[in-house]
C-alpha positions in Angstrom: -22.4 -6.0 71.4 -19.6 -6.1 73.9 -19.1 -9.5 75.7 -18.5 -9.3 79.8 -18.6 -12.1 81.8 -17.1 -11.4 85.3 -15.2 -9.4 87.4 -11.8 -9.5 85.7 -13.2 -8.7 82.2 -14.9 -5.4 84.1 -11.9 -4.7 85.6 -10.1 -4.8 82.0 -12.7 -2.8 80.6 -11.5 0.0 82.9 -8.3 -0.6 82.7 -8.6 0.1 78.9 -10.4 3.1 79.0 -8.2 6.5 79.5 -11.0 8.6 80.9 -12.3 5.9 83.6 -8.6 5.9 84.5 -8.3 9.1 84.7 -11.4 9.7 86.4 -10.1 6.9 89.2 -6.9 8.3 89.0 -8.2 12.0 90.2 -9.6 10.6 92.9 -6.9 8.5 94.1 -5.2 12.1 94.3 -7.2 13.3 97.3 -6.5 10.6 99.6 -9.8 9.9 100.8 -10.6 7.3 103.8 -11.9 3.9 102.1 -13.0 6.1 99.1 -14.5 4.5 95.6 -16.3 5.7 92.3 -19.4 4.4 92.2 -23.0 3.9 90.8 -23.6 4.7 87.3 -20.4 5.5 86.4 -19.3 1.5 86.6 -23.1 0.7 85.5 -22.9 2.8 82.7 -20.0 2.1 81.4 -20.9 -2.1 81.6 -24.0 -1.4 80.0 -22.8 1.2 77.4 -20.5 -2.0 76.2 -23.0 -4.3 76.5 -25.1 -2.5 74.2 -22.3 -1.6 71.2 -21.9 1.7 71.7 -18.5 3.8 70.6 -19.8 6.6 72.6 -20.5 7.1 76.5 -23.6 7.7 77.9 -23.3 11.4 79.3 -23.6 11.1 83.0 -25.5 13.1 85.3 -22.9 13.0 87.5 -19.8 11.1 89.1 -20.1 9.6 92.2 -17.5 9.7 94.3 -17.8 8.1 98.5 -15.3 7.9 100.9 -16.1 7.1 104.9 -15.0 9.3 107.4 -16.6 9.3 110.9 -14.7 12.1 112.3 -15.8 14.5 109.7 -19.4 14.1 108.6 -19.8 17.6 107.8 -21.6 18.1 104.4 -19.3 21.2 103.7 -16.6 19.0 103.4 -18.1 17.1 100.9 -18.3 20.4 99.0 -14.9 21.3 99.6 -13.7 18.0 97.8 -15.9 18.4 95.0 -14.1 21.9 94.6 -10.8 20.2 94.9 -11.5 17.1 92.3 -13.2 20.0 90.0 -9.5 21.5 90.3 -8.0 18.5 89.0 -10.6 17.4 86.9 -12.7 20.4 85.7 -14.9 18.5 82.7 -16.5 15.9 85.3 -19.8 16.6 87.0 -18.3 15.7 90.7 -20.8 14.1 93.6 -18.9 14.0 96.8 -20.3 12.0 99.7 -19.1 10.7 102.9 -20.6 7.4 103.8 -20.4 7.7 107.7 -23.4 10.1 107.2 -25.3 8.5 104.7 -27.4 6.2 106.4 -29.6 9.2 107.8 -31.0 9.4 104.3 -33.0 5.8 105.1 -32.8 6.2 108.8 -30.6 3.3 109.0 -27.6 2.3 111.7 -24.8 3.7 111.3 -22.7 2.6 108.4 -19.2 0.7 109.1 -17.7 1.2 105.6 -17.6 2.7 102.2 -18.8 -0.6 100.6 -21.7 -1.4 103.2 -22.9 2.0 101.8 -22.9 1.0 98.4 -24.7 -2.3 99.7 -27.4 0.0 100.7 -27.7 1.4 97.1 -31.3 1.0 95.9 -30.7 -1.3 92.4 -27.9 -4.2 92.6 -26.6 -2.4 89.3 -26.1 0.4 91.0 -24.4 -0.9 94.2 -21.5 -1.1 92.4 -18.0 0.6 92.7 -14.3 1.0 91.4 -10.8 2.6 92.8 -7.3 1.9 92.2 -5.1 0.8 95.4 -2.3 1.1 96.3 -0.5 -1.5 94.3 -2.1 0.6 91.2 -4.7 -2.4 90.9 -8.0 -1.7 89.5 -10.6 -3.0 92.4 -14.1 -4.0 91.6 -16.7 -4.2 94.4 -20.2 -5.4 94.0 -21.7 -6.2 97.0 -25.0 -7.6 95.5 -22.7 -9.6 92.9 -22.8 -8.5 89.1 -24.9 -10.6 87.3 -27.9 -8.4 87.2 -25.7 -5.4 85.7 -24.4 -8.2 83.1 -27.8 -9.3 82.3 -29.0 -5.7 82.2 -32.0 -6.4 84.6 -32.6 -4.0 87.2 -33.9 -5.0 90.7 -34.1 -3.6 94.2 -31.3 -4.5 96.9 -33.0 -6.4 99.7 -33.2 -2.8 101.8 -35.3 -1.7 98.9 -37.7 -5.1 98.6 -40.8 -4.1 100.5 -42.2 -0.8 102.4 -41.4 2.7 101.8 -38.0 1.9 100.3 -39.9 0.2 98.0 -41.6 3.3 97.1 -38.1 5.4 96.6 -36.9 2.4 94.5 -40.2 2.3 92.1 -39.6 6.3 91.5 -36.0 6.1 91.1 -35.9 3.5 88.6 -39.1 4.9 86.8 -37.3 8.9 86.6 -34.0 7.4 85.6 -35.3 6.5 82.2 -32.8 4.0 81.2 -34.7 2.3 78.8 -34.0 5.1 77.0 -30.6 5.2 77.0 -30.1 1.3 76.8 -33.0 -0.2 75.3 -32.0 -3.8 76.5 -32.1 -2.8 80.5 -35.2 -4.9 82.0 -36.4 -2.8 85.1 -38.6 -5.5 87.9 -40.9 -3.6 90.3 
């Protein structure tokens, strides 16, 4: 089993990985507005250490946000997913622009990239990663990383009570990732 204990040993773990690189790196390409790769690509990859294995998890997708108010089109989104599956043809791309996101919940508008991710339904998912401009690795975890380290799962504090409850209890229960890492504890 892999030992991580904070955010510089994360951002060392992607650092020495080519494909995460190169993922982050592909992005970078498009110039997106306050853009990251997030969700399970950083939590899978923690927990894919965490748990010894020499192979990655396959991924349903790769999600990549940006935030850009003055085009909240959805075609758009498509259009970059066409243009990273240019560059990148062997990764499942997820485009999505956070200034239209917070429909989905029927939320305020959203300010940033990274106060959409803060909406993410599990902490170890409201994660993300991008390289700036100073080709730095740049972690962000707005719910802190300790859950992801200690592979429990629990809801953000939009997701505690109510009908987001409910979306959090079926998300984490269709995800199956005691599955695919055994050690993940999931709290409902």
């Amino acid at each position: 089993m892999g030992i991580i204990e904070n955010e510089k040993d994360i951002i060392q773990l992607v650092e020495n990985d080519p494909w995460v690189m190169k993922v982050l790196l592909t992005v970078r390409r498009l110039e997106l507005p306050d853009w990251w790769v997030c969700a399970g690509f950083v939590r899978s990859k923690i927990w894919d250490i965490l748990h010894g294995y020499e192979t990655r998890t396959p991924m349903e997708d790769v999600d990549v946000i940006y935030f850009d108010p003055s085009n909240v089109n959805e075609q758009e989104e498509k259009k970059l997913e066409q243009q990273l599956g240019e560059l990148n043809p062997n990764i499942p791309w997820s485009v999505k622009n956070q200034a239209r996101m917070h429909h989905i919940n029927g939320l305020p508008p959203y300010r940033s990239s990274e106060e959409g991710i803060s909406k993410f339904p599990e902490t170890v998912t409201a994660l993300g990663l991008k390289v700036n401009v100073n080709e730095e690795v740049v972690l962000t975890a707005p719910h802190g990383i300790e859950d992801v380290l200690r592979m429990e799962v629990h809801p953000t504090p939009l997701f505690k009570e109510g009908k987001l409850k409910d979306v959090y209890i079926k998300r984490v229960t269709t995800k199956k990732w005691k599955e695919a890492w055994p050690m993940v504890k999931i709290s409902y």
